[in-house]
N, C-alpha and C positions, 0 to 999 in steps of 0.2 A: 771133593764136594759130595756130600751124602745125597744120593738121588730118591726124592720124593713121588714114588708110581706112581700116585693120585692127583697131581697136578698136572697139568699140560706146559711143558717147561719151552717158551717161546723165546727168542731169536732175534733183535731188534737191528736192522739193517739200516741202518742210517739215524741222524740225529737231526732230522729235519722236528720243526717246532711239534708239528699235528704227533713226532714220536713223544711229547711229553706227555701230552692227552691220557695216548695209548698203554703208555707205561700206568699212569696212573688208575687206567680202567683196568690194566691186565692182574696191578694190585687188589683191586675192590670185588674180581670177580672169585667168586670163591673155589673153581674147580683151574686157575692158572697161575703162575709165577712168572717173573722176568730173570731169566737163566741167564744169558750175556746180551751184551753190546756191539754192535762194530762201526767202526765211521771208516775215514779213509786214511784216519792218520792213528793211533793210539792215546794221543794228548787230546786229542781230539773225543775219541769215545770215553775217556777216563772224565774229561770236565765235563759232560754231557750228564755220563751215571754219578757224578759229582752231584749237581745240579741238582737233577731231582730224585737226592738222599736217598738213591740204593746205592751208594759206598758205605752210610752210614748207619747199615740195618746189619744187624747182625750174621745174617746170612751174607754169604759168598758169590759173588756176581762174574761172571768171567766178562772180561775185556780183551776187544781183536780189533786190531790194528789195520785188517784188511776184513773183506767181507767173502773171501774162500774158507779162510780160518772157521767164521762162524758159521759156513755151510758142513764144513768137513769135522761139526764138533757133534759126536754121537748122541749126545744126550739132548739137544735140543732137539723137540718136538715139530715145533711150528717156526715160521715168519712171519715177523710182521714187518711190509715193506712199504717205508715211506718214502719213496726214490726219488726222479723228477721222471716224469710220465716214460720222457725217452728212452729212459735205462730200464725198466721193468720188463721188455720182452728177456732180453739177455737174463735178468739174475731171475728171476722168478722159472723161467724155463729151467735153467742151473739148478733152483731150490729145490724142482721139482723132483727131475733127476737125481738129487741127492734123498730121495725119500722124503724131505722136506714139506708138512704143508703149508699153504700161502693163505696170510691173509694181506691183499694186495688196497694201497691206496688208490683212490679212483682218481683221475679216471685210468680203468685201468689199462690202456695203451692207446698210441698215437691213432690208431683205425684197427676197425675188426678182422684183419688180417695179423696181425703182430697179436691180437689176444688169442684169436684160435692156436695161434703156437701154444700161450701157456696155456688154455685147457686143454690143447690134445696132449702137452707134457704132463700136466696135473692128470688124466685120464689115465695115460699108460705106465704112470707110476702108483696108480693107486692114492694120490692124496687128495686132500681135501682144498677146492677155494673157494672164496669169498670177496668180495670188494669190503672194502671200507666204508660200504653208508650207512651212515649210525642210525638213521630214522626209521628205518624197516623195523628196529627191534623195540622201540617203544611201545610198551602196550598200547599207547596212543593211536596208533598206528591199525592195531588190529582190534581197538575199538571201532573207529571209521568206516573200517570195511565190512564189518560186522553190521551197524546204520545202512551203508551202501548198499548192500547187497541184499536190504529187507526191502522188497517190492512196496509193501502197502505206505511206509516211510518215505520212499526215497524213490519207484519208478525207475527206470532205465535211463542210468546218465547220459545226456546230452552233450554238456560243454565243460572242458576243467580249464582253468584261466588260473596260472600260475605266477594278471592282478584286475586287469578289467571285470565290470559285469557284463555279460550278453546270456541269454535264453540259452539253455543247453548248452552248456560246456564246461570245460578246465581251465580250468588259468593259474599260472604260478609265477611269480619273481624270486627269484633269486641274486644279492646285491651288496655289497657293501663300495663303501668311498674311500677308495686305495689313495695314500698319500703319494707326494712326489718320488721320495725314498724307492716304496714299490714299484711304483711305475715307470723307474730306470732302472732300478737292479735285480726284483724279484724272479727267482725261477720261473714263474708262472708268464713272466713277459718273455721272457728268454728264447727263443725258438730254438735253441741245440736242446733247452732242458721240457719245455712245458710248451710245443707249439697249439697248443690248443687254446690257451690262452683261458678264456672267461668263460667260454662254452663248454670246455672241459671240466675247470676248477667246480664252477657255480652252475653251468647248465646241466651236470649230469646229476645234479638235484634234481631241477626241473624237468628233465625229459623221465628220469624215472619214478618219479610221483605220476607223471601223466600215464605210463605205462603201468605203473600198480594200480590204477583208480579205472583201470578198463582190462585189467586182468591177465598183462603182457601180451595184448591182442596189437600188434605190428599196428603201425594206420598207413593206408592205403597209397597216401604221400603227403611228403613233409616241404612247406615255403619258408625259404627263412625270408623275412621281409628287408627290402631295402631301409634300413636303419641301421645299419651295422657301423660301429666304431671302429678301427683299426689304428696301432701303432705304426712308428715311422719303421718300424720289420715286420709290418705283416699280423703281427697277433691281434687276436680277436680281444676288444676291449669290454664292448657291448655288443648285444645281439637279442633278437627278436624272431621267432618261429611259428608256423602253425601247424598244425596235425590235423588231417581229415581221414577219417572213416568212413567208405562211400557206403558199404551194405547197412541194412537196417538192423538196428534201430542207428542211423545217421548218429555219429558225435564227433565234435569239433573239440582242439586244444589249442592254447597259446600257454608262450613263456616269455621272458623277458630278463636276461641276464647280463650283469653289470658291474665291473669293477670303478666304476665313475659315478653311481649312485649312491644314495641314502642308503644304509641297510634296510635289506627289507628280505623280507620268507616267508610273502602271504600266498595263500590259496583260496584258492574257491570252486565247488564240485556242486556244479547246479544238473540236478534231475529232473524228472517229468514232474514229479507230488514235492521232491524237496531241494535243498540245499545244506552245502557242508561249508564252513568257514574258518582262518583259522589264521594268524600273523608270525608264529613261528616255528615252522615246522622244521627245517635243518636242524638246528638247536632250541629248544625249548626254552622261554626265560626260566624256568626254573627246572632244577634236575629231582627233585622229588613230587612234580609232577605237572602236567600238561592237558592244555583245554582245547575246547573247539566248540564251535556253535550251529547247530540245528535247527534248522525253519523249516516245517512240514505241515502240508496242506494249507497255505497261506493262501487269503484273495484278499481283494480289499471288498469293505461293507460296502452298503447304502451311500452314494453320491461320493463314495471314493474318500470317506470323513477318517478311516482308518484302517486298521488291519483285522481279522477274525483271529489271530494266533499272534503271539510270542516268540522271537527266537529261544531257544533253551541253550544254556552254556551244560557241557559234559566236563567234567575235572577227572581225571585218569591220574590216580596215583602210581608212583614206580620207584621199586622198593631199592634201587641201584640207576646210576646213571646211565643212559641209552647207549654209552660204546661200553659200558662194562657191562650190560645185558648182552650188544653184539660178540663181546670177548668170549662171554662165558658161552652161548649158543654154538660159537665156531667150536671153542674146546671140545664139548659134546658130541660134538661131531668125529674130534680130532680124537677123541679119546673110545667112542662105537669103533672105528677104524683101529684102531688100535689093537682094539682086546676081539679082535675079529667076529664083533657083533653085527657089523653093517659095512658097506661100500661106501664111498662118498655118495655124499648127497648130491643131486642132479641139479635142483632148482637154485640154488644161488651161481654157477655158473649161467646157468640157461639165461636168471634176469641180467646180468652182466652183459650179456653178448647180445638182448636183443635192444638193452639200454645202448651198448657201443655200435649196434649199428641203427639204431634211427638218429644217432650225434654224429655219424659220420654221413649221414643224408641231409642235416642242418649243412655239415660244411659244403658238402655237393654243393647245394642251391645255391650259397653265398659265392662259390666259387664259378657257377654257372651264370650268375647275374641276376640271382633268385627265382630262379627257374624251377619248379615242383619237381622232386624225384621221388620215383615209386618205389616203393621195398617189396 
């Protein structure tokens, strides 16, 4: 196979569904390609790269039957690892050690102790990692912050609510309504593969939107509230948390995450002067672009008969789908590294690890009897 230096030639370590996605965006993105495959059987990785027609591109695709092969294969650059949460300390350390860099599905380990393994592995091999959450790379995204972070606009957030309103805060949901199918067989219910359950899958939405919307400032301590759902083993079905910030300027957060509800991925990022709003932020209904709505300096008139302002809707076009913007960012990365232009980048492990330890402070409380834990 004739190798392409201007690509970042990646790695696909399993054939879990979210790797069709993946595949798809590491096509659209224009500085990477999909080099090989591995599942755990070779019929198995062969109907997968079947599937979604890289057997049937003219280019040459390798297929491995085990996933050392596709570690031990020189010419792949990167991984992309869509495992079941529990396997990820193992191969992603492996990946690492093999020069490997990792683009790791979230969440990306059982507790922040199994992740510091793969970033101190990712560290002292010199590669690069990254989680999986595709909403960071929307411009949408760094439209927002851009709003936020304009005092005369927006004031010093209060409250993010991830879905209630209340004065100052964050709030976000994260949701969909798992059928019965799921809810006896799927990985994510599993406890050998995915004990984390909902709070893992869907809360590591929610807890790291509330940590980008305050600038990955820890909060002080986390409740998860007595509403919590559980399966007959134990996994988290539903779940409900708060975030406080005792120093000033005081801000509160809630989330609310759910494999037995509506879909839902609203937010809301109420400030001192404004407010941010916004219904789907995981995934966007549409992939060539994404809105949100801004209310700044609102009061009500004379006898409370109406408003003085207008919400304003922002539309944020995006010239490529948000994990094929994530794909291509990782490259860039992968690819400064490479040509010994730069070291790994710091900041997308750092959000990683301070998302996986305020999720492993949701589980504390839950397991504590909802008892506050301090970070």
């Amino acid at each position: 196979m004739e190798r392409n230096e201007t690509l970042v030639r990646f790695g696909i370590m399993g054939c879990a569904n979210i790797a069709r996605k993946i595949c798809r965006a590491i096509k659209l993105s224009p500085n990477s390609t999909v080099h090989a495959i591995a599942s755990r059987s070779l019929e198995k990785a062969e109907e997968f790269a079947t599937e979604i027609g890289l057997l049937d591109e003219k280019k040459l695709i390798k297929i491995y039957g085990n996933y050392i092969e596709l570690l031990d294969d020189p010419e792949v650059d990167a991984i992309y690892m869509p495992l079941p949460t529990s396997l990820h300390v193992k191969w992603a350390v492996l990946a690492a050690s093999k020069k490997k860099h990792v683009l790791l599905e979230k969440p990306t380990a059982l507790d922040s102790s199994q992740l510091d393994q793969i970033l101190e592995a990712c560290e002292v091999n010199g590669v690069q990692f990254m989680d999986g959450t595709m909403w960071y790379h929307h411009p949408r995204t760094a439209k927002m912050k851009e709003i936020m972070s304009d005092s005369a606009k927006f004031g010093h957030i209060c409250l993010v609510i991830y879905t209630h309103s209340c004065m100052f805060s964050i709030n976000c949901t994260s949701s969909f309504r798992a059928d019965p199918e799921f809810l006896d067989n799927n990985i994510r219910v599993n406890p050998e593969c995915d004990a984390l359950g909902a709070l893992g899958d869907l809360g590591w939405y929610c807890i790291g939107l509330i940590l980008w919307a305050v600038n990955y400032e820890l909060p002080t301590f986390v409740t998860a509230l007595p509403e919590v759902t559980l399966n007959s083993k134990g996994i988290i079905l539903a779940c409900t948390a708060s975030f406080h910030w005792e120093q000033e300027p005081k801000t509160n957060a809630t989330f609310y995450c759910s494999f037995l509800s509506h879909v839902s991925m609203d937010l809301s990022v109420y400030g001192s002067i404004g407010s941010v709003h916004l219904h789907d932020l995981a995934i966007p209904y549409r992939e060539n672009s994404a809105s949100f709505v801004l209310t700044t300096g609102a009061k009500l008139m004379n006898l409370q008969i109406g408003w003085n302002v207008e919400s304003e809707e922002t539309v944020v076009k995006s010239q490529l789908p948000q994990e094929a913007l994530m794909v291509q960012e990782f490259a860039q990365l992968v690819e400064g590294i490479k040509n010994r232009r730069r070291c790994s980048d710091k900041m997308w492990p750092e959000i990683s690890r301070k998302t996986q330890l305020a999720l492993d402070a949701v589980r504390k409380s839950i397991e504590l009897g909802y008892r506050p834990v301090y970070l």
